[in-house]
C-alpha positions in Angstrom: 167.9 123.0 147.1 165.4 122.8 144.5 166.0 120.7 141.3 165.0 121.9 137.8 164.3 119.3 134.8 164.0 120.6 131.5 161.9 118.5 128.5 162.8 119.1 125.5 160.4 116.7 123.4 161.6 115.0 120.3 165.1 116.7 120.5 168.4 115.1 120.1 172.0 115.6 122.2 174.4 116.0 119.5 177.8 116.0 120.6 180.8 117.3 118.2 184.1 115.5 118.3 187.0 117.4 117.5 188.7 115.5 114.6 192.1 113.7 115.9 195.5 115.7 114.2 196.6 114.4 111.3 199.7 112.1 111.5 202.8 113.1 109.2 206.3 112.1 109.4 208.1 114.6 107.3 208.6 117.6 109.1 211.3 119.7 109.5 211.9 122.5 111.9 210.7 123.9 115.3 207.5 123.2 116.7 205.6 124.7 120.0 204.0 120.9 121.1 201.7 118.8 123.5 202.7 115.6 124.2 199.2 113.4 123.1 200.4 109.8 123.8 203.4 108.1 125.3 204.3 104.4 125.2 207.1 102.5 126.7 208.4 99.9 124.3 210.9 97.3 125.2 213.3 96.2 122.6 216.6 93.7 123.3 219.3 96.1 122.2 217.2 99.5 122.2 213.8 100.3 124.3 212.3 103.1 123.9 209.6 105.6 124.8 206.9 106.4 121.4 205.9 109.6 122.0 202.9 111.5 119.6 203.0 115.0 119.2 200.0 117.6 119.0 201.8 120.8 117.3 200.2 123.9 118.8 201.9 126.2 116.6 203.1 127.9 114.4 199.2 128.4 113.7 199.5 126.8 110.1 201.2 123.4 111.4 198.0 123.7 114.3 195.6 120.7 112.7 199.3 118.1 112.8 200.6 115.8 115.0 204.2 114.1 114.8 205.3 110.7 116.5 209.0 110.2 117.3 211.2 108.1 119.5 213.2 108.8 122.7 215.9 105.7 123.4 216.6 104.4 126.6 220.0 103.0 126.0 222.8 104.1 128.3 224.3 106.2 125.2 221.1 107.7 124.9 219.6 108.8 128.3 221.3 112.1 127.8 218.2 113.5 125.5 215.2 111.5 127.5 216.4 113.9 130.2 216.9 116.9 128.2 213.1 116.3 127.0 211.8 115.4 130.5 213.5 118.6 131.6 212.8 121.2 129.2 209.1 120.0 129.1 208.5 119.9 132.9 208.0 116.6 133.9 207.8 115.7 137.5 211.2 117.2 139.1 210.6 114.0 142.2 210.5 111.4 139.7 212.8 112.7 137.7 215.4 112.7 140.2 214.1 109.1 140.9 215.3 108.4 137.6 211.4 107.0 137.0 209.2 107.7 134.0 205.8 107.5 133.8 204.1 107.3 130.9 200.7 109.3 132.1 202.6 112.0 133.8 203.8 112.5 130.0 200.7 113.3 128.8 199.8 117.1 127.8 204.0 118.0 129.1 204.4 121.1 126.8 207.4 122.2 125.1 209.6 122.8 121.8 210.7 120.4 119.9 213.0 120.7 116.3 212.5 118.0 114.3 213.8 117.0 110.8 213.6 113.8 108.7 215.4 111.0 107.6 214.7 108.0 105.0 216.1 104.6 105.2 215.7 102.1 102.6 212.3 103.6 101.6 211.0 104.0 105.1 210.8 108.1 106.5 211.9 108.3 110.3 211.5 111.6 112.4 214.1 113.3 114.6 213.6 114.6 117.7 216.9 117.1 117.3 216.0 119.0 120.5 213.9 120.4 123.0 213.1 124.1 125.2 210.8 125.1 127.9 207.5 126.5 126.8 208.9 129.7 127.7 212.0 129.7 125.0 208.8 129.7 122.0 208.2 133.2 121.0 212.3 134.1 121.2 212.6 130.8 119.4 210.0 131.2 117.0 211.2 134.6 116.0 214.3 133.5 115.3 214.1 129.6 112.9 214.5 130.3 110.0 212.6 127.5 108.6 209.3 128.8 110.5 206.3 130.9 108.6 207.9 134.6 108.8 206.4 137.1 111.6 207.0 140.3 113.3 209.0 140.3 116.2 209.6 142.3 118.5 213.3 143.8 119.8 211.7 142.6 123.2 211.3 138.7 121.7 215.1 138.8 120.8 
């Protein structure tokens, strides 16, 4: 096996970072998502998982990312698994009841969100979730989404 070295005299690597999504907490409607971050958080009365949000599309929302919270209470569970589901997290663990938070990471899905403020302070909703798969019916069909063609085979 022969090696090959290259010298490129006074030249420079230059490597291009993608700029991270910008963070917003006011958005309202449904979203085609990555999950970028994930963060168990233990609180007395409510823990919680911090999820981060990269939106994939609609194209226009491409550049934003959301945060939201998942609870862990009792009263609650109902929607972490409906997200864990929908999103395809590990099917073993999952029947485990475990979550871990790097087997989050890059779990694609839909999410509808909307907004609330509380004395001054803007929270986001996680309303619900769908498979990957559900997008482009989905899609075709919000209302509050940029409008597009569809097809009678989307709907």
């Amino acid at each position: 096996m022969r090696s090959h070295s290259i010298d490129l005299p006074n030249s420079r690597l230059i490597l291009k970072r993608t700029p991270p999504p910008i963070s917003v907490s006011n958005l309202d409607g449904l979203f085609l998502v990555r999950v970028e971050r994930a963060s168990y958080r233990w609180h007395p009365q409510k823990p919680f998982f911090a999820l981060r949000f990269a939106i994939l599309e609609p194209t226009s929302h491409e550049a934003l990312s959301f945060s939201g919270r998942l609870y862990c209470t009792e009263r609650a569970l109902w929607k972490l698994r409906w997200f864990l589901r929908d999103f395809g997290y590990d099917t073993e663990l999952l029947t485990r009841d475990q979550v871990d938070e790097k087997a989050l990471l890059n779990l694609r899905g839909v999410v509808r969100t909307s907004f609330t403020s509380v004395n001054g302070q803007s929270y986001q909703n996680l309303d619900g979730f769908a498979p990957i798969a559900e997008w482009e019916a989905l899609s075709c069909t919000s209302p509050n989404q940029e409008v597009r063609e569809c097809s009678q085979d989307e709907l």
